[in-house]
C-alpha positions in Angstrom: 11.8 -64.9 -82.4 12.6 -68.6 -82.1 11.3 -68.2 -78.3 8.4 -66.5 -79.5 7.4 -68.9 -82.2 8.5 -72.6 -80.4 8.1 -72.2 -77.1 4.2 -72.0 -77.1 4.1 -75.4 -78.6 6.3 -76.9 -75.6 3.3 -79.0 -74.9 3.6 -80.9 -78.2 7.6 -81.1 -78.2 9.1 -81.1 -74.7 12.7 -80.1 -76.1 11.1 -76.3 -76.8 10.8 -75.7 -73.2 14.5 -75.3 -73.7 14.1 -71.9 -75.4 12.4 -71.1 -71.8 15.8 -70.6 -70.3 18.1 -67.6 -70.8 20.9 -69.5 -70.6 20.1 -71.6 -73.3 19.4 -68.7 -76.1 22.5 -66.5 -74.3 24.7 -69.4 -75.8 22.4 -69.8 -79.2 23.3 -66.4 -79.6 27.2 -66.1 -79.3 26.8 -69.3 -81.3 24.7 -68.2 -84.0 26.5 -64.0 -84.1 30.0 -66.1 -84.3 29.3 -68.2 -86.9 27.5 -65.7 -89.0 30.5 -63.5 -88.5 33.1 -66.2 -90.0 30.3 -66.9 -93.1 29.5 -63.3 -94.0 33.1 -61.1 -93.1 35.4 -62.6 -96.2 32.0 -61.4 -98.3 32.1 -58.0 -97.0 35.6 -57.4 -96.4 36.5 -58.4 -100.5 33.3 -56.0 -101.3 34.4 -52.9 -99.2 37.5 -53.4 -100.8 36.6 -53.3 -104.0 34.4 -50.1 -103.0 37.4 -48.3 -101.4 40.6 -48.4 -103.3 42.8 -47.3 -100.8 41.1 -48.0 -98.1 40.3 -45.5 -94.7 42.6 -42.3 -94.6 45.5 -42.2 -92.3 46.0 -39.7 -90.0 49.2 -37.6 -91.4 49.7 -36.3 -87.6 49.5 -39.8 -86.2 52.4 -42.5 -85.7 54.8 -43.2 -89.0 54.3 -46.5 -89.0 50.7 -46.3 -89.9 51.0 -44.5 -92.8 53.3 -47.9 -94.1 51.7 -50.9 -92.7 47.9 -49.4 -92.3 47.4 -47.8 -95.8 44.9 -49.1 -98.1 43.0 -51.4 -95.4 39.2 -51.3 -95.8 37.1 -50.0 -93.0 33.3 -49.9 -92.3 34.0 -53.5 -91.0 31.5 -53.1 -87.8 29.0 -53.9 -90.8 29.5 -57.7 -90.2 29.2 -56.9 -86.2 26.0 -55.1 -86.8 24.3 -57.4 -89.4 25.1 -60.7 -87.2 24.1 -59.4 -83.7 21.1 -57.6 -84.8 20.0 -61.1 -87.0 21.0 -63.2 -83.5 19.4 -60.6 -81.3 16.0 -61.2 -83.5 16.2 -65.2 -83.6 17.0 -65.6 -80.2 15.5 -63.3 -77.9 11.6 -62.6 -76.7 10.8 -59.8 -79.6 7.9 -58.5 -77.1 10.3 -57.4 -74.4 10.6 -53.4 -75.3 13.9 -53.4 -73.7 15.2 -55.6 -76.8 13.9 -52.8 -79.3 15.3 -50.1 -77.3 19.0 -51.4 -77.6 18.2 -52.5 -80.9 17.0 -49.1 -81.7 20.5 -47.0 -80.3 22.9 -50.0 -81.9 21.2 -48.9 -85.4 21.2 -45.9 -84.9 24.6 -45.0 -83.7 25.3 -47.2 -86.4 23.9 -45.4 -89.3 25.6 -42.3 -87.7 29.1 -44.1 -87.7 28.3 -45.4 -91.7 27.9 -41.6 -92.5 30.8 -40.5 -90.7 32.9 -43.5 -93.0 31.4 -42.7 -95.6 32.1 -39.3 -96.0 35.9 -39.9 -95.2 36.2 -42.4 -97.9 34.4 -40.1 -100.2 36.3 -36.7 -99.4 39.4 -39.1 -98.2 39.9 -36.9 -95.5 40.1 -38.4 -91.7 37.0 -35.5 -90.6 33.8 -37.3 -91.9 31.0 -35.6 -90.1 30.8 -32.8 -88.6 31.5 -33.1 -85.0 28.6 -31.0 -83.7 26.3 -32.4 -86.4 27.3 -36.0 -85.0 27.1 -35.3 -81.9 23.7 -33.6 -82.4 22.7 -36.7 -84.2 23.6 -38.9 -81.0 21.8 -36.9 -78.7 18.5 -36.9 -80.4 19.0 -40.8 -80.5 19.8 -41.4 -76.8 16.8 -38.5 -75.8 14.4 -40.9 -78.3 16.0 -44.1 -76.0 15.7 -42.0 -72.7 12.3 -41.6 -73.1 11.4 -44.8 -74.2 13.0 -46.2 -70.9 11.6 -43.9 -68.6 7.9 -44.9 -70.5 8.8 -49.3 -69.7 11.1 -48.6 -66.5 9.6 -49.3 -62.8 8.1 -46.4 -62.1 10.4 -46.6 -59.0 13.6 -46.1 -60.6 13.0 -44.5 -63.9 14.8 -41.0 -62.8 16.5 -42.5 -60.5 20.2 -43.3 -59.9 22.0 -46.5 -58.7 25.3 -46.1 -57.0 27.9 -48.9 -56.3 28.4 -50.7 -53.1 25.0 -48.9 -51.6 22.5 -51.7 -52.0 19.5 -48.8 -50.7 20.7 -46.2 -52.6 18.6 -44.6 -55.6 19.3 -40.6 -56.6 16.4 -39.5 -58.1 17.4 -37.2 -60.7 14.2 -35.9 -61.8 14.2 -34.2 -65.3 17.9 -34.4 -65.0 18.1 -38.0 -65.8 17.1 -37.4 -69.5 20.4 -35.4 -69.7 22.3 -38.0 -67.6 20.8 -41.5 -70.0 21.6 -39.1 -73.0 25.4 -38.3 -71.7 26.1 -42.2 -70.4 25.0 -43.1 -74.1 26.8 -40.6 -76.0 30.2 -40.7 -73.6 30.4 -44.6 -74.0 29.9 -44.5 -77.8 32.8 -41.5 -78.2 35.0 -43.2 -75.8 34.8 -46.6 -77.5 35.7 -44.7 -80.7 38.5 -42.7 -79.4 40.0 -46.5 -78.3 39.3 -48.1 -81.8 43.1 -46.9 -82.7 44.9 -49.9 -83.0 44.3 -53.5 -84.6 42.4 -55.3 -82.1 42.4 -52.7 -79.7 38.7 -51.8 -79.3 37.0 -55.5 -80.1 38.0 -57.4 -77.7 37.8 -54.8 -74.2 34.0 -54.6 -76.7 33.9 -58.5 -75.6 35.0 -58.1 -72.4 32.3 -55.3 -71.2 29.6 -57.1 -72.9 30.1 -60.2 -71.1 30.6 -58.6 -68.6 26.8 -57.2 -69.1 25.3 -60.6 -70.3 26.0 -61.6 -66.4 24.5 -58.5 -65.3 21.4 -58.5 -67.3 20.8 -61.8 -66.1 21.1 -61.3 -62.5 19.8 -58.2 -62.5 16.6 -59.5 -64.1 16.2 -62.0 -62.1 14.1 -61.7 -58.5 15.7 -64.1 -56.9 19.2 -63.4 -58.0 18.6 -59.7 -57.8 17.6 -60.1 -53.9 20.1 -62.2 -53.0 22.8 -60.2 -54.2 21.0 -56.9 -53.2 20.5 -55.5 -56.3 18.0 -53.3 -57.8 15.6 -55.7 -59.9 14.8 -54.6 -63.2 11.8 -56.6 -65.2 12.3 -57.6 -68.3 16.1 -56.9 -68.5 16.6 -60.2 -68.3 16.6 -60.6 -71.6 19.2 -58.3 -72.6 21.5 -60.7 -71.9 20.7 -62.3 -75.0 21.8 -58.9 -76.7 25.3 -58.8 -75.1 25.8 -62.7 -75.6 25.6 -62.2 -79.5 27.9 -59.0 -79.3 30.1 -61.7 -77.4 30.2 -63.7 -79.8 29.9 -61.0 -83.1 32.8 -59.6 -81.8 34.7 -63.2 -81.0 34.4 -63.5 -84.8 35.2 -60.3 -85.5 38.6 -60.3 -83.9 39.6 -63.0 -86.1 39.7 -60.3 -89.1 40.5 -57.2 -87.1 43.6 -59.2 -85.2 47.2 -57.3 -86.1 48.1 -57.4 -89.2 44.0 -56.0 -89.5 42.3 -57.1 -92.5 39.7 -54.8 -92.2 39.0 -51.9 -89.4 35.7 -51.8 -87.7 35.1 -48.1 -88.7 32.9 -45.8 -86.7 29.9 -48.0 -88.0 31.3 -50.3 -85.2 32.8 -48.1 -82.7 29.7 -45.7 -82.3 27.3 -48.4 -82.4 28.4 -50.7 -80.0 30.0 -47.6 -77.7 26.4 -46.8 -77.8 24.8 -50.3 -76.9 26.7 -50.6 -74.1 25.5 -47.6 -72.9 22.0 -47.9 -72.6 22.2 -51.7 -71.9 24.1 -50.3 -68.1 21.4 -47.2 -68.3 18.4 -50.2 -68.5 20.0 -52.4 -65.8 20.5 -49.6 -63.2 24.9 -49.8 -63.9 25.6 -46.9 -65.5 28.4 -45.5 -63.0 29.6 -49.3 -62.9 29.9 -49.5 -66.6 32.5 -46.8 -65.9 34.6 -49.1 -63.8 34.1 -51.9 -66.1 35.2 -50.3 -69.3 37.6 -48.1 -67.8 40.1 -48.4 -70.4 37.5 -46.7 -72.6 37.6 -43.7 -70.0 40.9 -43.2 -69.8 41.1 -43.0 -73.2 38.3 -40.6 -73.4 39.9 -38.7 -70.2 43.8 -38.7 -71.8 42.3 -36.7 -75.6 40.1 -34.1 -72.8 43.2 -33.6 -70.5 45.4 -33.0 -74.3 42.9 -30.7 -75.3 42.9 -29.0 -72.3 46.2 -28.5 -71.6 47.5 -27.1 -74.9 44.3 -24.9 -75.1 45.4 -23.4 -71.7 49.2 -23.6 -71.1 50.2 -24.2 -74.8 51.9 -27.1 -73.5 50.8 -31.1 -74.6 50.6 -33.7 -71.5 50.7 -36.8 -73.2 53.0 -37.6 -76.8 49.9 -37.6 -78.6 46.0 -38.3 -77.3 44.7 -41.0 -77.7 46.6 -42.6 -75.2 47.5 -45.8 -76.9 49.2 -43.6 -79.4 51.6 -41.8 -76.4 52.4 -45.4 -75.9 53.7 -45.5 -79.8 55.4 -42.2 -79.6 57.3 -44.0 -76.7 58.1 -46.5 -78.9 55.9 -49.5 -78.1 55.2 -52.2 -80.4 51.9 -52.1 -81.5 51.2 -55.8 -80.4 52.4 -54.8 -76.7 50.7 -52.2 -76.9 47.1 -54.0 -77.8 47.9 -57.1 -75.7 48.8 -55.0 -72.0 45.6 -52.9 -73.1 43.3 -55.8 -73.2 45.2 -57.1 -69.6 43.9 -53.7 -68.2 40.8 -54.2 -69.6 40.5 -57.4 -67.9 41.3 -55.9 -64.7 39.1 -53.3 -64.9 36.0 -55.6 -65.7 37.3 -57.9 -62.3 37.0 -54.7 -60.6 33.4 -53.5 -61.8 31.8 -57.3 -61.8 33.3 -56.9 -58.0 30.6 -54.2 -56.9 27.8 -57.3 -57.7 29.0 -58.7 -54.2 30.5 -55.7 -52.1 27.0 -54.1 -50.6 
């Protein structure tokens, strides 16, 4: 909005041409989401505790120690991640780029699917919330909306198509397919984001990590010049998605300063689904889907360790891991929690080093 509004008049006041650059209102917007997270999260972490009582249910099933040093901690805290990168999103990036409504569009939505899901835990203090098909259902319909809404903006050279990794010429198209595939990327990344958010600070900052990961990305990717060089596929317009993922940089900076063990608030599935979901469709824009794999890895192996758990006790009666998650067969082992978070954040690191690797290797 601030580009929108200023930069027209950068005839009158040279300093506007400033908002001209990407770089400049990538950094207004960790700037702006941080800040806006320290003002507003004491607000709404005193008010959803005086909503809650006791706070978001504990597993009974899950690690003993939670039921001691986790009860009566309020959750729905991705509230103050929402509010302050949707705000920064709005204030600093082009509001007539369609890509910028799109992510918008999933990150509320998912979001309002998450709030739901909360909310109906708190209210039936149970640990089920929603339905899973009806949540699931209600994801679908989201990313199909997104899907086709990218395939209407998106070159029409690669809007079915896939990119692949290391293959600078390589596009699958998917035909009809691709609906399915957008859809799946989209709901995958949001579930498997949510299966992680297990732990204080667990899921924030590998959050941080893959979105910078994407501000970089987004930038490169929608840029020609950059784009050629490094011998990707250039995406108009994607550019400024960059601004979205700076201000979840920085949203999520500020978050982790409430979330950090002992947690003062959770970030609920208001925070989890929404952001899981972002993330999704930012790699589906951008042509990185299968490298968003790579890059949030430790989101997949979480996601891959509660399918394998399922699987195998459905099939041989027998469990693989402790207990699914996998952070949580890292308690049963006996794990601080601390270690626990902190090596999972070091393989995080590792696998974004990895996945901003294929930008190079062609």
């Amino acid at each position: 909005m601030l580009y929108n509004l200023l930069y027209p008049h950068v005839h009158q006041f040279a300093l506007f041409n400033l908002f001209k650059y990407l770089t400049f209102r990538s950094g207004g917007a960790v700037l702006t989401s941080l800040v806006m997270t320290f003002l507003i999260g004491p607000r709404i972490i005193r008010w959803l505790k005086s909503k809650q009582g006791e706070g978001q249910p504990i597993r009974l099933d899950g690690p003993e120690s939670h039921l001691l040093t986790k009860k009566g901690t309020p959750t729905m805290g991705g509230v103050m991640i929402l509010l302050s990168v949707v705000v920064s999103t709005l204030l600093w990036a082009d509001i007539t780029n369609h890509y910028v409504w799109i992510v918008l569009f999933v990150t509320i939505g998912y979001g309002l699917v998450g709030f739901g899901d909360d909310y109906l835990k708190l209210t039936k203090r149970n640990t089920k919330g929603l339905p899973g098909k009806l949540k699931l259902l209600l994801q679908f319909i989201i990313g199909g909306v997104a899907a086709l809404w990218i395939h209407q903006v998106a070159p029409p050279s690669m809007s079915l198509h896939l990119a692949v990794p290391f293959f600078k010429e390589v596009l699958i198209d998917l035909g009809v397919f691709y609906f399915l595939f957008v859809m799946l990327v989209m709901v995958g990344a949001s579930n498997a984001v949510n299966l992680t958010d297990g732990l204080d600070g667990l899921a924030i900052v590998p959050i941080m990590i893959t979105a910078g990961c994407f501000v970089l990305i987004a930038y490169l990717v929608g840029n020609f010049k950059f784009a050629e060089y490094l011998q990707v596929h250039h995406v108009p317009g994607s550019g400024e998605l960059a601004v979205f993922c700076a201000a979840l940089v920085g949203a999520s900076l500020g978050f982790l300063w409430f979330n950090a063990p002992p947690a003062q608030v959770f970030m609920g599935d208001t925070g989890s689904l929404a952001f899981g979901g972002s993330l999704g469709v930012v790699s589906v824009i951008t042509k990185h889907e299968l490298v968003l794999a790579i890059i949030g890895g430790l989101f997949v192996a979480e996601a891959v360790s509660v399918i394998l758990q399922v699987a195998s006790f459905k099939m041989t009666g027998k469990r693989i891991f402790r207990m699914a998650p996998l952070h949580h067969h890292f308690e049963k082992l006996g794990w601080k929690e601390p270690t626990i978070v902190v090596r999972f954040w070091i393989v995080a690191s590792i696998f974004a080093l990895i996945g901003l690797s294929t930008l190079k290797l062609r």
